[in-house]
C-alpha positions as CSV (number, residue, x, y, z in Angstrom):
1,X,0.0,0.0,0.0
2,X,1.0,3.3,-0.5
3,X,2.9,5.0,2.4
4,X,3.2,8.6,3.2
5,X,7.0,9.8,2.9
6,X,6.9,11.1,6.9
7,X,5.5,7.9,7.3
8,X,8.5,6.2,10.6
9,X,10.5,2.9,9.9
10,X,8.7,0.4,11.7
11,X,12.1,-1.7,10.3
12,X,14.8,-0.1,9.9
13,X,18.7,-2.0,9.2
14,X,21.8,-0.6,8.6
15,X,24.9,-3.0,8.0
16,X,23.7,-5.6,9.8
17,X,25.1,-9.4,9.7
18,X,22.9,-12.1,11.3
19,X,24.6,-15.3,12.4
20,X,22.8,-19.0,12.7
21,X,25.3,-21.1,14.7
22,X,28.1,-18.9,14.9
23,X,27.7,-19.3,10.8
24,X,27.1,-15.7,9.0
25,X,24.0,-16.1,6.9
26,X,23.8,-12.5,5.9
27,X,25.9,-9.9,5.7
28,X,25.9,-6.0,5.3
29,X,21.6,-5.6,5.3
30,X,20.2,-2.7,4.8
31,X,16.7,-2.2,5.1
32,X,13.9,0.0,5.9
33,X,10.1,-0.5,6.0
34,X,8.0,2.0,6.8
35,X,4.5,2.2,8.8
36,X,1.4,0.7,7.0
37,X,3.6,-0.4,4.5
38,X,3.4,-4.0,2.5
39,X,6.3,-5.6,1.1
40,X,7.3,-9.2,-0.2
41,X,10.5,-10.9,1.2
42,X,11.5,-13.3,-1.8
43,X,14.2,-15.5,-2.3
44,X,15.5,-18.8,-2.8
45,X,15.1,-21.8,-0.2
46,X,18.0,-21.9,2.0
47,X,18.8,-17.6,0.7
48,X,18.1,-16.7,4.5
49,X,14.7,-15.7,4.3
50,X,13.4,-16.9,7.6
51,X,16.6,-16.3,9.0
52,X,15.9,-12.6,8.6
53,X,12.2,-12.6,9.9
54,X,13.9,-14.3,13.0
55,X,16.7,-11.4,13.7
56,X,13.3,-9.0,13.6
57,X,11.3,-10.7,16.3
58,X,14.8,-11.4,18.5
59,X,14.9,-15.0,17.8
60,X,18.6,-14.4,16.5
61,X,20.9,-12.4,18.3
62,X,22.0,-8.9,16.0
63,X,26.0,-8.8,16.3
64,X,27.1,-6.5,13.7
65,X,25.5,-3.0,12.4
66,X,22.1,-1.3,13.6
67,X,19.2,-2.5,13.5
68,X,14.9,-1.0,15.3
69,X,11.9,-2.9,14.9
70,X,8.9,-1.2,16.4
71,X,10.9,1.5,18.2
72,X,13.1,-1.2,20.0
73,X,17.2,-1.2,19.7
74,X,17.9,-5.0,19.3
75,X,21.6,-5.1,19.9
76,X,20.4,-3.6,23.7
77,X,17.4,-5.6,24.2
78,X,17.8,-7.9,26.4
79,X,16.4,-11.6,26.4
80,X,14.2,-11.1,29.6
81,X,12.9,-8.4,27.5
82,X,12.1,-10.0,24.1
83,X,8.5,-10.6,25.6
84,X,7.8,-6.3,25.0
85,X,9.0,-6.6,21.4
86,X,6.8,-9.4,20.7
87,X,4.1,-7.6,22.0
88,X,4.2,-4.8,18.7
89,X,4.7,-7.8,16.8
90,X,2.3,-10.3,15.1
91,X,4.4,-13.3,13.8
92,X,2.9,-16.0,10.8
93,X,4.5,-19.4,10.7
94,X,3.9,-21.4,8.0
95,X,3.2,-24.2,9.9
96,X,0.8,-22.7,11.8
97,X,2.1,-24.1,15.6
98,X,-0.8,-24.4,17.2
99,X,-1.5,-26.2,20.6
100,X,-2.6,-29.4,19.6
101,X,-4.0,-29.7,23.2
102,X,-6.7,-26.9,23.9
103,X,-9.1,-25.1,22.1
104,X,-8.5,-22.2,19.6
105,X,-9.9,-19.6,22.2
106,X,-7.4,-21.3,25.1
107,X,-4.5,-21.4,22.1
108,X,-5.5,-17.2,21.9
109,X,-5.6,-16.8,25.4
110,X,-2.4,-18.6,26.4
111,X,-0.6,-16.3,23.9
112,X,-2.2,-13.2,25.6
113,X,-0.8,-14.1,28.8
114,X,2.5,-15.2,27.9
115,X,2.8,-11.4,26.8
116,X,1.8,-10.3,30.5
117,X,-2.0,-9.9,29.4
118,X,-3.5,-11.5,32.8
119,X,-6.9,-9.0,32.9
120,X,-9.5,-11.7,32.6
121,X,-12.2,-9.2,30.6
122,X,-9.6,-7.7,28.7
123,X,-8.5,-11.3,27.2
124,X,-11.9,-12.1,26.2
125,X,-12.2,-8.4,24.5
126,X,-9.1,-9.6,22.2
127,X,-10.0,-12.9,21.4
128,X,-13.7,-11.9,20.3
129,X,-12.0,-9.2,18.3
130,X,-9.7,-11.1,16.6
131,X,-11.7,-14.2,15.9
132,X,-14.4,-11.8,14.3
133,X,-11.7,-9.8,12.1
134,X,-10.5,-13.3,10.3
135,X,-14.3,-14.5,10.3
136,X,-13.6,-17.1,12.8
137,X,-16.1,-16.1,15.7
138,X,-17.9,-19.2,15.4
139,X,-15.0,-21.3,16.0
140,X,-13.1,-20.6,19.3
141,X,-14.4,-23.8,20.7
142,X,-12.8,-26.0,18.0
143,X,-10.0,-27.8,18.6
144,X,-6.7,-27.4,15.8
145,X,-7.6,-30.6,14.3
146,X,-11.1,-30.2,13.8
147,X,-10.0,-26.7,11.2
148,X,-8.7,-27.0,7.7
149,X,-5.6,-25.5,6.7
150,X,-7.2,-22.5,5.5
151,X,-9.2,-21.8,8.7
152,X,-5.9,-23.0,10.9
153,X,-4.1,-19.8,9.1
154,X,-6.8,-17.6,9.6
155,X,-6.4,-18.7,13.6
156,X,-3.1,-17.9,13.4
157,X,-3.5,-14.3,11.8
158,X,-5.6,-13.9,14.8
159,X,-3.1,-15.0,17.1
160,X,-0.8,-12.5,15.6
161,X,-3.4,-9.7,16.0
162,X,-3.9,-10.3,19.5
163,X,-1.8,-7.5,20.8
164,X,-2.5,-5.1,17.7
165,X,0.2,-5.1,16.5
166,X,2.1,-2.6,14.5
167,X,3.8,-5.3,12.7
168,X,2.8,-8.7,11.1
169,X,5.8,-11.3,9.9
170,X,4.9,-13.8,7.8
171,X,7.2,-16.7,6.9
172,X,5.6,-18.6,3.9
173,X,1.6,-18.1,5.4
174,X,0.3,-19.6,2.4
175,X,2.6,-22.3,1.3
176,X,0.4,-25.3,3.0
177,X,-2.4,-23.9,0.9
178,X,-4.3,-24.6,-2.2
179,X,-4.6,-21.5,-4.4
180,X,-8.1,-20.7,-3.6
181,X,-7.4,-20.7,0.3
182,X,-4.0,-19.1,-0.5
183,X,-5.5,-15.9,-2.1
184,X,-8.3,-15.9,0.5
185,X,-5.4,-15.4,3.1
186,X,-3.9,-13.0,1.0
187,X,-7.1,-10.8,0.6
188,X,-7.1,-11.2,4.6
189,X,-3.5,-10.2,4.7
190,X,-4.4,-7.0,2.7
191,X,-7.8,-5.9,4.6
192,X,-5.8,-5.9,8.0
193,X,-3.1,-4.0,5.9
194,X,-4.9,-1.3,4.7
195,X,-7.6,-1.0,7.4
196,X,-5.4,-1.0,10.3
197,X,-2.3,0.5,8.8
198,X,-0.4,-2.6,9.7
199,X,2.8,-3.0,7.7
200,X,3.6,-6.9,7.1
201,X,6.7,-8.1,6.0
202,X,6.1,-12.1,3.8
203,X,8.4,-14.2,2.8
204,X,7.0,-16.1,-0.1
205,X,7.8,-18.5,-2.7
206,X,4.1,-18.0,-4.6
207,X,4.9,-15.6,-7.5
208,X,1.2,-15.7,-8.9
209,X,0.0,-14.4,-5.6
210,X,2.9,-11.8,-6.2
211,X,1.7,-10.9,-9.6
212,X,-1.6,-10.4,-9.1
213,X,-1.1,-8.5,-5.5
214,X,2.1,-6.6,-6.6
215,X,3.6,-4.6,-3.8
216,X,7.5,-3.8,-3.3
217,X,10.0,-6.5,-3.6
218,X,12.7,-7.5,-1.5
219,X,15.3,-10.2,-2.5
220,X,17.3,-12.3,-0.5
221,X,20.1,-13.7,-2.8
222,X,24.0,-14.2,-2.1
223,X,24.3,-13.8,1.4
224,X,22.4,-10.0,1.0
225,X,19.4,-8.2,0.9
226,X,18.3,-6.5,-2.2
227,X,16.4,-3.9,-2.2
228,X,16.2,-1.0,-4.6
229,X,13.8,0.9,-2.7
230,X,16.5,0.8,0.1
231,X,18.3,3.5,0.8
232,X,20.5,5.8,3.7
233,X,21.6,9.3,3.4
């Protein structure tokens, strides 16, 4: 979506390298994305895609250049801290990780409180929210299982939404998918974008989903980011 050019980096990367097992995956990234914005994270399997979306929401440690997400330093943030980054953040696995052993509403609520959300009302609030947004009000009391893939992911966008966030990241959200529930998530994707000024960063492999919702590319190739659109003064 269009962004207004005051609009803040809610991502913003300068030099950065990201290491996976004391192994550098990427080096010298630079990257901003601003507020409300959309953009695709493309690449090769194995290019470091995920391993970027991971550095964002502190899952990999940042050890070389600067790097905000959300208004939050992550060379200084601590571990014990990760929790109130997570909080401006709404993350999209691909394999949905749901808890196999409660119900959608107590998968949503054990999220909620794992982020220091304990008010019993407000809890309740989200959840019905949330489940309403993705047209899922009607199935809190499901268990995973009992959902098709399609209405697992729209769970799971939920779960990301539960702290409204000001960021989604989406690793590969519709590559268990068949096409038709693949663009339905996308059109999902896009509503939330546009009609809460989320920006969402996605990693995908699905080019016709690219083509016929075109927004800015970003390529992971060679160890770097590419990114025309990129830029520091």
């Amino acid at each position: 979506m269009p962004t207004n050019a005051n609009s803040m980096d809610i991502i913003s990367m300068r030099d950065v390298s990201i290491y996976q097992n004391d192994f550098q995956v990427l080096r010298e990234v630079n990257l901003r994305l601003k507020e409300g914005e959309f953009a695709y994270l493309i690449g090769k399997t194995g290019s470091g895609k995920s391993t970027l979306l991971k550095s964002l929401y502190g899952a990999l440690p940042i050890i070389a250049g600067q790097a905000q997400v959300a208004g939050f330093d992550l060379k200084k943030l601590k571990t014990s801290k990760l929790y109130i980054l997570r909080r401006s953040l709404g993350i999209v696995f691909q394999d949905f990780q749901l808890l196999t052993d409660r119900s959608i509403v107590k998968n949503l609520e054990f999220v909620l409180r794992a982020t220091g959300i304990t008010d019993k009302a407000d809890i309740n609030m989200r959840i019905s929210n949330v489940l309403t947004l993705v047209n899922m009000n009607d199935k809190g009391y499901k268990m995973p299982h009992q959902l098709s893939g399609g209405e697992q992911q729209r769970i799971v966008i939920a779960r990301a939404l539960l702290n409204r966030p000001k960021l989604i990241l989406a690793d590969e959200p519709t590559g268990n998918l068949d096409p038709d529930t693949s663009d339905e998530i996308m059109r999902l994707l896009i509503h939330i974008n546009k009609n809460h000024n989320t920006a969402i960063l996605m990693a995908t492999h699905n080019y016709q989903l690219i083509e016929k919702y075109p927004f800015r590319l970003i390529k992971v190739s060679g160890g770097k980011v590419i990114d025309e659109d990129t830029f520091f003064s």
